[in-house]
C-alpha positions as a Python dict, from the first residue, in 0.01 Angstrom:
ca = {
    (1, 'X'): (0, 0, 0),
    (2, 'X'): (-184, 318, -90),
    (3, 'X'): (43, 632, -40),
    (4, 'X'): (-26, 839, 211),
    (5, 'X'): (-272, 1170, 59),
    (6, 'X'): (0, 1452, 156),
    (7, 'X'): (-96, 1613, -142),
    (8, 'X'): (-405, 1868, -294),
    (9, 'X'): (-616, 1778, -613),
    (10, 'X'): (-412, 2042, -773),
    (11, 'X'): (-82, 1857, -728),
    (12, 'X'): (-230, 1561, -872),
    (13, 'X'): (-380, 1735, -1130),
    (14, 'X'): (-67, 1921, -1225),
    (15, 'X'): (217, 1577, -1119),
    (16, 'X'): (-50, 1283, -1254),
    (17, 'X'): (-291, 1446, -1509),
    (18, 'X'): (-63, 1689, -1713),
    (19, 'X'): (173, 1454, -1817),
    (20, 'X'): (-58, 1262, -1973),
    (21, 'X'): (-244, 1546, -2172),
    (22, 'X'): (66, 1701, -2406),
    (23, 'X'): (-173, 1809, -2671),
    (24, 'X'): (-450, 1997, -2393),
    (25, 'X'): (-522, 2311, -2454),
    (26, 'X'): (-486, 2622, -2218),
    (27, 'X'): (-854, 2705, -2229),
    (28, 'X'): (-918, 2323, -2125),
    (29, 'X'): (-661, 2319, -1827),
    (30, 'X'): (-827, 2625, -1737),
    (31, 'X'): (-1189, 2429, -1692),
    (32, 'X'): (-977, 2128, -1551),
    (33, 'X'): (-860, 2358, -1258),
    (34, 'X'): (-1201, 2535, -1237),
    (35, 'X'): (-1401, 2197, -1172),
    (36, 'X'): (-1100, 2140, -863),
    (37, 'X'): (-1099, 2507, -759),
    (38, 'X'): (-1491, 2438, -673),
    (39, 'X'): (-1455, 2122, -554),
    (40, 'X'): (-1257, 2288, -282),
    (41, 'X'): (-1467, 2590, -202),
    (42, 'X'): (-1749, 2283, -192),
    (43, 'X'): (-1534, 2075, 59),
    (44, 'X'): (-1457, 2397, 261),
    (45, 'X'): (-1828, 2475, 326),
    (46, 'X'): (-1885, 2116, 463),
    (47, 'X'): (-1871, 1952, 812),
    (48, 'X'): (-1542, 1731, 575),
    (49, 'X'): (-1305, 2062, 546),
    (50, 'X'): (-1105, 1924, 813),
    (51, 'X'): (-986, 1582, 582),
    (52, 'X'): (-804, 1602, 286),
    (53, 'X'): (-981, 1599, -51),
    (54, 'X'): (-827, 1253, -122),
    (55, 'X'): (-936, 1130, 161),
    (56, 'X'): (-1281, 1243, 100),
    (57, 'X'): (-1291, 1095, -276),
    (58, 'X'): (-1149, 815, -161),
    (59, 'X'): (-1447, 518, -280),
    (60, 'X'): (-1689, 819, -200),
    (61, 'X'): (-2071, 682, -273),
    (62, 'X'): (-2193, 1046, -242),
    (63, 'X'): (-1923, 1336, -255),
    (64, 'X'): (-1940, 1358, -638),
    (65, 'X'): (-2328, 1386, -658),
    (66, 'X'): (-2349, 1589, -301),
    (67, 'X'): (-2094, 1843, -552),
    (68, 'X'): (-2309, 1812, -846),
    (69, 'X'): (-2593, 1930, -636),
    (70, 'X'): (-2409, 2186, -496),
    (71, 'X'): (-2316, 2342, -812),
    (72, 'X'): (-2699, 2325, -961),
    (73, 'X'): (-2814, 2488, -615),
    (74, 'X'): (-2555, 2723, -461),
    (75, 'X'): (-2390, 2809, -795),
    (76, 'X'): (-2681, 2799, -1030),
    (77, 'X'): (-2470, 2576, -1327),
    (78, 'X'): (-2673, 2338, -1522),
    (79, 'X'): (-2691, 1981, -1451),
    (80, 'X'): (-2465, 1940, -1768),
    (81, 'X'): (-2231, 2199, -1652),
    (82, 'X'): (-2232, 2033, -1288),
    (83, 'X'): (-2177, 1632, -1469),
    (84, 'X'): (-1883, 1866, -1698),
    (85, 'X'): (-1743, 1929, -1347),
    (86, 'X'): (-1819, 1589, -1196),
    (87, 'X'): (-1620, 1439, -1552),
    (88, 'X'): (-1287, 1674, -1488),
    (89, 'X'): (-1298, 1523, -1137),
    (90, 'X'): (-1314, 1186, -1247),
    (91, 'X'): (-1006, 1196, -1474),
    (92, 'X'): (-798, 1332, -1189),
    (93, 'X'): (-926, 1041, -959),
    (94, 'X'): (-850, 768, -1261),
    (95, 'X'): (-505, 877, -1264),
    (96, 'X'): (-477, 879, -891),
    (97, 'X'): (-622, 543, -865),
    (98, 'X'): (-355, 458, -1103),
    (99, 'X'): (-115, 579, -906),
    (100, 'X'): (-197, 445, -589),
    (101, 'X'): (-334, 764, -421),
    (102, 'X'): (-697, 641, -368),
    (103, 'X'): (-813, 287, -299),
    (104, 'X'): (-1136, 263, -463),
    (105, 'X'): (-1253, 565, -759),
    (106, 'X'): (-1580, 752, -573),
    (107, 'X'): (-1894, 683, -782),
    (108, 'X'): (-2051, 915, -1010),
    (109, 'X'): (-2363, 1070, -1034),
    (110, 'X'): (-2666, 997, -1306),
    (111, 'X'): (-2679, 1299, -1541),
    (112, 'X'): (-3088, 1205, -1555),
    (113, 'X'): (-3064, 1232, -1157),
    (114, 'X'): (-2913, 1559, -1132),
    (115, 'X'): (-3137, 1698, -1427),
    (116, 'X'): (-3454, 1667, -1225),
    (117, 'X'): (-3306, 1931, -925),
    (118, 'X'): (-3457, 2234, -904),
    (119, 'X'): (-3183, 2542, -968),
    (120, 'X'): (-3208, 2822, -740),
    (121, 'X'): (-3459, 3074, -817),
    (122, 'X'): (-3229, 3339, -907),
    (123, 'X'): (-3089, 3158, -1197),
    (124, 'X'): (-3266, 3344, -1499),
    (125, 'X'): (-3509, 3124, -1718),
    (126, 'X'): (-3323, 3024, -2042),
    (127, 'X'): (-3443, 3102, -2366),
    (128, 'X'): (-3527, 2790, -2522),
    (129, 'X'): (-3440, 2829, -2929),
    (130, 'X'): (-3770, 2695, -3125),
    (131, 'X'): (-3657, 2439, -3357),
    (132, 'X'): (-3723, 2471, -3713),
    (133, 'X'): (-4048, 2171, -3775),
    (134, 'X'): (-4041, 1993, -4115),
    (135, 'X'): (-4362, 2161, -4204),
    (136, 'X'): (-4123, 2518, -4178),
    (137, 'X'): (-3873, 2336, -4383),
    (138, 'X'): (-4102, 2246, -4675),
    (139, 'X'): (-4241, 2604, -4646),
    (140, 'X'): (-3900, 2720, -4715),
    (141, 'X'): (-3763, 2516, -4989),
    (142, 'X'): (-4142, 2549, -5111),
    (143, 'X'): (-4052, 2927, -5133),
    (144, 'X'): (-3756, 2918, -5300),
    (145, 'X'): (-3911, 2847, -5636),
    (146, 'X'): (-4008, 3239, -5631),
    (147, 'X'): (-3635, 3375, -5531),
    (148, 'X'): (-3481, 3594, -5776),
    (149, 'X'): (-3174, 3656, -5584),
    (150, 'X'): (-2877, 3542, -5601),
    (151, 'X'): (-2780, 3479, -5923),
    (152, 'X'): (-2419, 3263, -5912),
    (153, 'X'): (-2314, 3173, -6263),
    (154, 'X'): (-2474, 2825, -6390),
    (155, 'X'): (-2684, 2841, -6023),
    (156, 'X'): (-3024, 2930, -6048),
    (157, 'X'): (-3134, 3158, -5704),
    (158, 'X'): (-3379, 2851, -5602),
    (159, 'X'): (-3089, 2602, -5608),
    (160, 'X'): (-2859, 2793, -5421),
    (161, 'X'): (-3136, 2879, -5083),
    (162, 'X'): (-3238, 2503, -5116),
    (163, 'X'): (-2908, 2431, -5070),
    (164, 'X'): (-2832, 2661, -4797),
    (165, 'X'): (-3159, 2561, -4669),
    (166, 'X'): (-3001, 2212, -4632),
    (167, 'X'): (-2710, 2279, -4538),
    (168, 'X'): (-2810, 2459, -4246),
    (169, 'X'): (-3027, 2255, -4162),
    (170, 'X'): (-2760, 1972, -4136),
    (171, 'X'): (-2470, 2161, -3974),
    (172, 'X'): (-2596, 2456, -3800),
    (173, 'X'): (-2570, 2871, -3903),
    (174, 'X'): (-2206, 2821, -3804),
    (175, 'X'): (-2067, 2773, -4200),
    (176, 'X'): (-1736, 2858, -4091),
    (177, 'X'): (-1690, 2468, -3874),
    (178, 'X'): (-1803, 2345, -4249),
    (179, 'X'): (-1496, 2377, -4386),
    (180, 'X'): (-1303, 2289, -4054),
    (181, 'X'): (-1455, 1950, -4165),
    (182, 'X'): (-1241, 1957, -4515),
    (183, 'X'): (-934, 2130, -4406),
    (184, 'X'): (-645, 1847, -4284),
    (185, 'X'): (-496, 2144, -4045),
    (186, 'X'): (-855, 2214, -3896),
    (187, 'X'): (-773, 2580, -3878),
    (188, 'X'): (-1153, 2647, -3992),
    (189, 'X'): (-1245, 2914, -4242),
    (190, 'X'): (-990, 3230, -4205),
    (191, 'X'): (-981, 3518, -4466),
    (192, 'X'): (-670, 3414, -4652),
    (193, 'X'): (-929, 3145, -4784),
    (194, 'X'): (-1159, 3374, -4918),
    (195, 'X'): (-1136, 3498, -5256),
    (196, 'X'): (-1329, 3788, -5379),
    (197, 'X'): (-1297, 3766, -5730),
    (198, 'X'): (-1459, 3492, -5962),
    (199, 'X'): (-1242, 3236, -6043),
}
C-alpha cells in the first residue's frame, strides 16, 4: 500500500534524499531546495494548490513539463536551468517512489521540447561568446614564430604561446581547474603552490 502523502517535498527531501547524499555539498542542497521552493510557488499559482504536491507528482504526464514551462516563461530561466530544476525534482520523486510515497514517478520533459519556448520578453538577450575557428587558430600559432617574449630558460617564446595556445584551446582560460586535474585532493591551484623563484 502506498503511504498516505501527509508530508511536503521538503520533508522528503530532507527524511528520504539527505540520507542518501553524505558527501553533498551546502551550495548543492541549496539548489536542491531552490528547484522545491519553486515547485511550490508553481503549484500555489495553479487551479492544483488545494492537493498536496505528492499527490500532484504522483504518475503526473504533465506537472514536470507544465513547471519547466513555467520557469522559462514566468521566471525567465533557461530551458537548461528549468530541465536543472525538473532533474532535482526527479531525485526527490526516485527516492519517494522507493519509499512508497508515490505510485508511479511523473514523466519528464524533453530538454529539445522545452528549448524551442519562447522566454519572456524581458529576459535580456545573452551574449553569445564567438568561438575561436581553426582558421583563428592557425593565425595564432602562425604568429608565434615572430614572439620575442617570454623567454623561460631552454623555452623558446614561440614554444611556450603554441603551447598556451593549445592548451587553452583544450581546457578553457580557466588554468587554475588544470591542475585540479593532477592534484589527488582536487583542491585546484592555491598560492601555497606557487613558487616565485626558479627552481
Amino acid at each position: 500500500a502506498v503511504r498516505a502523502p501527509q508530508r511536503s517535498l521538503m520533508t522528503a527531501y530532507n527524511e528520504l534524499v539527505l540520507p542518501q547524499k553524505t558527501a553533498t555539498s551546502r551550495k548543492q542542497i541549496s539548489t536542491h531546495k531552490t528547484a522545491i521552493g519553486h515547485f511550490e510557488q508553481f503549484l500555489n499559482q495553479n487551479d492544483d494548490r488545494c492537493l498536496e504536491p505528492i499527490v500532484i507528482l504522483d504518475g503526473s504526464k504533465s506537472v514536470l513539463r507544465d513547471f519547466a514551462i513555467w520557469l522559462i516563461k514566468a521566471r525567465s530561466l533557461s530551458s537548461c536551468t528549468a530541465m536543472t530544476h525538473v532533474t532535482h525534482l526527479k531525485m526527490v520523486c526516485r527516492e519517494m517512489r522507493e519509499h512508497n510515497w508515490l505510485n508511479r514517478m511523473p514523466a519528464s520533459p524533453r530538454g529539445n521540447e522545452l528549448q524551442s519556448i519562447e522566454r519572456t520578453s524581458s529576459r535580456p538577450k545573452r551574449q553569445v561568446s564567438k568561438s575561436v575557428s581553426f582558421d583563428d587558430a592557425a593565425r595564432l600559432m602562425a604568429a608565434c614564430d615572430v614572439a620575442t617574449y617570454p623567454r623561460l630558460g631552454d623555452v623558446s617564446p614561440s614554444r611556450f604561446w603554441r603551447c598556451m595556445i593549445v592548451w587553452h584551446a583544450l581546457y578553457g582560460p580557466r588554468t587554475q581547474d588544470i591542475y585540479a586535474y593532477r592534484d589527488s585532493a582536487k583542491t585546484g591551484l592555491i598560492w601555497s603552490d606557487v613558487f616565485f623563484d626558479a627552481e
